[in-house]
C-alpha positions in Angstrom: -29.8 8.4 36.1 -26.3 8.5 36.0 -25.9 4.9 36.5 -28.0 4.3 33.0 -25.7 6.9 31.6 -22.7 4.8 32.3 -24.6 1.7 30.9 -25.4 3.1 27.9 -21.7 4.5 27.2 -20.7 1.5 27.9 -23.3 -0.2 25.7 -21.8 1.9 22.7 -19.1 1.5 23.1 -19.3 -2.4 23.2 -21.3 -2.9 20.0 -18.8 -0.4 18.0 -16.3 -3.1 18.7 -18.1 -5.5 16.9 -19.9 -3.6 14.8 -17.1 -1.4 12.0 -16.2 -1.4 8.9 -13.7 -4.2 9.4 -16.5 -6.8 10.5 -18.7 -8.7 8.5 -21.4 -11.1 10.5 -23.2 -13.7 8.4 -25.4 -14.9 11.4 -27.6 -12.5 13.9 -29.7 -13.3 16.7 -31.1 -10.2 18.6 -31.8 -11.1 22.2 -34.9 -10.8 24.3 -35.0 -7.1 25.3 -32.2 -5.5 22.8 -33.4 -2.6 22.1 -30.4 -0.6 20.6 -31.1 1.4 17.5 -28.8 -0.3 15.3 -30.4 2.0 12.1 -27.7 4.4 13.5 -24.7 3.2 13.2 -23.4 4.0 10.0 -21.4 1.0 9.1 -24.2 -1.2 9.9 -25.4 -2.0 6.2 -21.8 -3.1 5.2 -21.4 -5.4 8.6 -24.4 -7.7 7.6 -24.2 -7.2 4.3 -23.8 -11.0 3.9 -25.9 -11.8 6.4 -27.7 -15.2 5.9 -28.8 -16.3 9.6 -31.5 -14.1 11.9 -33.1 -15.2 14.6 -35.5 -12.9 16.6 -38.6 -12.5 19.4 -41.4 -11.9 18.1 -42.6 -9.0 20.7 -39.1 -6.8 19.4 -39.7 -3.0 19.4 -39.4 -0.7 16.2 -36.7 0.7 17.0 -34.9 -2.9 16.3 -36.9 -3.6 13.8 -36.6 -0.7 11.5 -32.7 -1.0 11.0 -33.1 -4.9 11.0 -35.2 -4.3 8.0 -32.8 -2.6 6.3 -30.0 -5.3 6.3 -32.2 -8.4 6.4 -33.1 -9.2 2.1 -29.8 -11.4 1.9 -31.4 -13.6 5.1 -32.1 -17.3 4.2 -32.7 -18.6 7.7 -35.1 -17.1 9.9 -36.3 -18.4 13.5 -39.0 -16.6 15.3 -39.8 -17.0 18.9 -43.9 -16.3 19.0 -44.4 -14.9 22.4 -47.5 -15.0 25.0 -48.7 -11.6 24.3 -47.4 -8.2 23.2 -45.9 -10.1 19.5 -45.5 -7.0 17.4 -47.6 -7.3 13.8 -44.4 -5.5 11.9 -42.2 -8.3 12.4 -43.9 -10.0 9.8 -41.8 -7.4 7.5 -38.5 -9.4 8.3 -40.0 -12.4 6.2 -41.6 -10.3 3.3 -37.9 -8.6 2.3 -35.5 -11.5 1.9 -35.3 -12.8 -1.2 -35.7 -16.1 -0.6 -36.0 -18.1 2.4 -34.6 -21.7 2.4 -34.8 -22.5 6.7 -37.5 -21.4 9.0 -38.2 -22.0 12.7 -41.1 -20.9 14.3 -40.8 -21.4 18.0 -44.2 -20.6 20.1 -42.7 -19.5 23.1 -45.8 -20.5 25.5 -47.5 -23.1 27.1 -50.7 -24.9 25.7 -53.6 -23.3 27.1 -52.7 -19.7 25.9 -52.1 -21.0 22.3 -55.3 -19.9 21.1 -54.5 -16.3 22.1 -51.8 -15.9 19.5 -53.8 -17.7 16.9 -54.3 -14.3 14.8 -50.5 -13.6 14.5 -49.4 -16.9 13.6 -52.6 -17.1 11.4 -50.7 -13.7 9.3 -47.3 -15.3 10.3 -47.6 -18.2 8.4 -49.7 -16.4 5.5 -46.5 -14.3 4.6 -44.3 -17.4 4.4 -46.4 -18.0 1.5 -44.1 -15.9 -0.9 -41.1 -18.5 0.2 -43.3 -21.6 0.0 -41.0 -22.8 -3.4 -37.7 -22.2 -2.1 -38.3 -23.3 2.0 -36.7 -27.0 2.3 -36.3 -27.0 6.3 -39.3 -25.9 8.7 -39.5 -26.3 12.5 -42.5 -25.5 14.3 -43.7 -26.4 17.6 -47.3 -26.2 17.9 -49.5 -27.3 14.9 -50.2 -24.3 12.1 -53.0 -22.2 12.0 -53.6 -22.5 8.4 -52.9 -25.5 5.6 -48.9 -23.7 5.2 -47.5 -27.0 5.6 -49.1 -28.5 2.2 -47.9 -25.2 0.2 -44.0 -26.5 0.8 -43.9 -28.8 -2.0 -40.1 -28.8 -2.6 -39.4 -29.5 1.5 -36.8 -31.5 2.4 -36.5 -31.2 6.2 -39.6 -31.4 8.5 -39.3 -31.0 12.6 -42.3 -30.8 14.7 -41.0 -29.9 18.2 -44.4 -30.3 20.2 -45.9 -31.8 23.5 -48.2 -34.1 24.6 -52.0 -32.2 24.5 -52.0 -30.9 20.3 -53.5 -32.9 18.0 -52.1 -32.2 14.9 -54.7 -33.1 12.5 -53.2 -31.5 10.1 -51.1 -34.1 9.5 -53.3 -36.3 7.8 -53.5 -36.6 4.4 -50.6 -34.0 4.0 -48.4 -34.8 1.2 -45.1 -33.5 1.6 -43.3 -35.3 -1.9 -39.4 -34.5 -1.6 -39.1 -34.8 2.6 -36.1 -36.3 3.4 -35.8 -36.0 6.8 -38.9 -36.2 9.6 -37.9 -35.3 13.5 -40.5 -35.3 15.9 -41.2 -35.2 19.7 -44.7 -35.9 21.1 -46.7 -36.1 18.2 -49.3 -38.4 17.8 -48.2 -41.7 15.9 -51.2 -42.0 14.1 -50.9 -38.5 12.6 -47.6 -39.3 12.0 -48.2 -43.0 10.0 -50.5 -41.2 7.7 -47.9 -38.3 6.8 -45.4 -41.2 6.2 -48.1 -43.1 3.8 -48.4 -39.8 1.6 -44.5 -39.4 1.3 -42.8 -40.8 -1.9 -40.0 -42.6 -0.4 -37.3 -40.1 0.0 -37.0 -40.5 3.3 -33.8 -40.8 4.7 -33.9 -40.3 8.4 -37.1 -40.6 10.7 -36.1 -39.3 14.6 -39.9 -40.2 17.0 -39.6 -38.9 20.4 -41.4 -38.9 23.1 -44.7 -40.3 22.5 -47.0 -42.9 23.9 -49.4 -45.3 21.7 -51.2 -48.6 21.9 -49.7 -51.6 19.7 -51.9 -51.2 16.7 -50.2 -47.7 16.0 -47.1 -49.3 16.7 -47.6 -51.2 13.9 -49.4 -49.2 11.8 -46.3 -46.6 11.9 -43.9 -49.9 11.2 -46.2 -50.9 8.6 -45.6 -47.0 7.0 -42.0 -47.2 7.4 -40.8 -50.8 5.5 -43.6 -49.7 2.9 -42.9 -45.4 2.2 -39.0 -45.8 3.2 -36.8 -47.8 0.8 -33.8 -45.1 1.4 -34.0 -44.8 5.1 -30.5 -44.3 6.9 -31.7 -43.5 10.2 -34.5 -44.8 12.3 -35.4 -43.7 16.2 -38.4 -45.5 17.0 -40.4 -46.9 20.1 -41.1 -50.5 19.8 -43.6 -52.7 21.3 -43.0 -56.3 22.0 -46.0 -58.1 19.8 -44.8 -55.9 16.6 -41.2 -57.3 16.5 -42.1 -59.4 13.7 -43.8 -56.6 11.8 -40.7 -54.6 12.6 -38.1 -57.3 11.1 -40.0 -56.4 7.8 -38.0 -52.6 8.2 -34.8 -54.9 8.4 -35.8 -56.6 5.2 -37.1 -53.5 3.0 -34.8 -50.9 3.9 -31.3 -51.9 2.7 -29.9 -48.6 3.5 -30.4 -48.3 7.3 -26.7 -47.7 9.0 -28.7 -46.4 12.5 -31.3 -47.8 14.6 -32.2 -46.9 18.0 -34.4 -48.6 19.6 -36.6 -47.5 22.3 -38.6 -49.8 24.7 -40.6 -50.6 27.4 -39.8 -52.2 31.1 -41.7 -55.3 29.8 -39.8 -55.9 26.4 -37.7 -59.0 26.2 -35.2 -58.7 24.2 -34.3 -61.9 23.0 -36.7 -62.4 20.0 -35.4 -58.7 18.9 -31.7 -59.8 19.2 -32.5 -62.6 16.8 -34.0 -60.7 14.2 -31.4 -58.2 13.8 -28.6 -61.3 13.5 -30.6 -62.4 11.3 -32.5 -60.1 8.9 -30.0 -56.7 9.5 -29.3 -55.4 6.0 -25.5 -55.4 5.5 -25.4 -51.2 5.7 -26.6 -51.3 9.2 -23.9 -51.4 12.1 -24.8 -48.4 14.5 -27.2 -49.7 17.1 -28.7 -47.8 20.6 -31.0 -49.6 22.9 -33.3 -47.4 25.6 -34.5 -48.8 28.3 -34.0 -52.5 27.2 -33.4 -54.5 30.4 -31.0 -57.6 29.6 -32.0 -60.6 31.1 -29.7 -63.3 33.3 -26.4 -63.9 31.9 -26.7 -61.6 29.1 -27.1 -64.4 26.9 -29.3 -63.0 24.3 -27.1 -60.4 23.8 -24.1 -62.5 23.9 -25.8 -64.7 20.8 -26.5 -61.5 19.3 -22.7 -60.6 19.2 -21.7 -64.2 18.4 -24.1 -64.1 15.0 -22.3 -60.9 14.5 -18.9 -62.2 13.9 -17.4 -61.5 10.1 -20.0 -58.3 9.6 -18.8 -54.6 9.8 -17.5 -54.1 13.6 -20.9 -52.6 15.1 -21.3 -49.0 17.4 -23.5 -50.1 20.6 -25.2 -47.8 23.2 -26.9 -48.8 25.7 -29.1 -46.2 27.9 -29.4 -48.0 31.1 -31.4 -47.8 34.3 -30.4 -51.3 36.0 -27.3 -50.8 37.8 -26.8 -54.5 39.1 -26.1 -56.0 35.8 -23.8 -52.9 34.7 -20.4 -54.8 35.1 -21.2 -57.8 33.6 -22.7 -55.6 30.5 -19.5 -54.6 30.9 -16.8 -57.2 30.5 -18.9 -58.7 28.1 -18.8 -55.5 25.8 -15.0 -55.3 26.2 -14.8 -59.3 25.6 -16.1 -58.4 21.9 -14.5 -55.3 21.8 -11.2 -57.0 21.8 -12.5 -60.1 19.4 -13.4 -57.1 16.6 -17.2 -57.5 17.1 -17.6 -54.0 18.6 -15.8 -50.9 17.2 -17.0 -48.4 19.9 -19.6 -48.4 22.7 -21.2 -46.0 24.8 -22.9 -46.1 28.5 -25.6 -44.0 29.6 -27.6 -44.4 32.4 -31.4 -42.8 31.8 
């Protein structure tokens, strides 16, 4: 007992330091397991006055809650961490006061098989994002909505779908999200993802696909979505398959605003026939290039071609993410060979 006694002076007296009428926070994020009454301190309206950042667990007790309540209507960014169980139903209240939310991040904190337990709060979760569904421009979520929130943002910019490998996200298809700018992904099925490219309207300016597996006709079908939906693309992670290199040159061709790629392949990919393409067909804006898992054949002379076709263009950024250690010095000196000739500005060496 007296040990708790001499936490919680301590506690007190710790937040007082940062918490005064001297301070002003604009960002908050209240740990797993806080469970100060913050209501009480009397200078707590004027510290977060201004806030505009508030991040949050989802099973937070009322005692939090009600003075977070109080101080949260000037809050544009909210992340959520949706818990297992014990997700308390009044935390919905710190998305129904703020004015106007612009970023939201709804992180299920949980594996697959207990999503379906959780599927009633998410389902009222998402229903009161519905009063900020004009004025919300970034959303992350990481396992697919309950309900059809996704088509009600019709002015979002900034989509990221943080998922793994066992949802299906059907609700991708047919979704039309007009205005998205920028689409970051990570294990989401590339099918679902081709049609949600088809039914954008060519804003698109970065596309970032993670971690996923497919066979070669959604490889091409998402290719095929890109060169067509994406004439202002700047940045483009993508996996590519060896028989679609010809269908991806077309991405080279069409998007004249690319200034990334990185390129993500196979152990089977030769890389000679994609070398040629991008000497050949790179639009003149592109000049930042990263290669995954791209294994360089004997004497590096693909790539060595591919620098000698660069000569007179904008000095290029290379990385390569390497596994084969054997050919790592001569990748080497041949990098610093057209590092010193003006070819290359800057490289990078990571080994995966």
């Amino acid at each position: 007992m007296f040990e708790y006694h001499k936490i919680s002076i301590i506690q007190n007296e710790l937040i007082k330091l940062f918490i005064n009428e001297h301070t002003k926070f604009t960002h908050l994020y209240v740990p797993q397991g806080f469970d100060y009454q913050i209501s009480l301190i009397p200078e707590v309206k004027q510290c977060f006055s201004e806030i505009v950042f508030l991040g949050c667990n989802a099973d937070m007790n009322n005692n939090v809650l009600t003075g977070l309540a109080e101080i949260c209507e000037s809050i544009r960014e909210f992340e959520i961490y949706v818990k297992e169980k014990n997700n308390n139903y009044e935390v919905i209240k710190l998305i129904d006061i703020p004015k106007k939310l612009t970023n939201v991040h709804i992180h299920n904190d949980y594996y697959y098989f207990s999503y379906t337990f959780n599927l009633q709060y998410n389902k009222i979760l998402e229903n009161s994002l519905r009063k900020h569904s004009q004025s919300i421009q970034h959303f992350k979520i990481s396992a697919p909505p309950v309900t059809n929130i996704l088509s009600s943002f019709e002015n979002l910019k900034e989509l990221e779908l943080d998922s793994n490998y066992h949802f299906s996200w059907d609700c991708l298809e047919n979704l039309s999200l007009p205005f998205l700018q920028i689409l970051k992904t990570r294990a989401i099925p590339v099918e679902k993802l081709a049609s949600l490219i088809e039914n954008t309207s060519g804003h698109l300016t970065k596309i970032n696909i993670d971690y996923v597996f497919y066979e070669e006709i959604d490889n091409k079908r998402i290719i095929q979505a890109i060169y067509q939906k994406c004439p202002k693309l700047e940045y483009l992670k993508i996996i590519l398959m060896r028989n679609n290199i010809k269908e991806f040159e077309k991405v080279l061709i069409n998007c004249k605003y690319l200034d990334e790629l990185f390129i993500s392949v196979n152990n089977l990919f030769d890389p000679r026939e994609l070398f040629e393409i991008l000497a050949k067909s790179s639009p003149a804006s592109l000049f930042k290039f990263k290669f995954s898992n791209l294994s360089i054949p004997d004497k590096l002379e693909s790539l060595k071609q591919f620098l000698d076709n660069w000569k007179g263009r904008h000095p290029m950024f290379l990385q390569f993410n390497y596994r084969d250690i054997k050919e790592y010095s001569a990748l080497m000196r041949l990098i610093k060979k057209y590092k010193a000739l003006g070819v290359i500005k800057k490289y990078n060496m990571h080994f995966d």
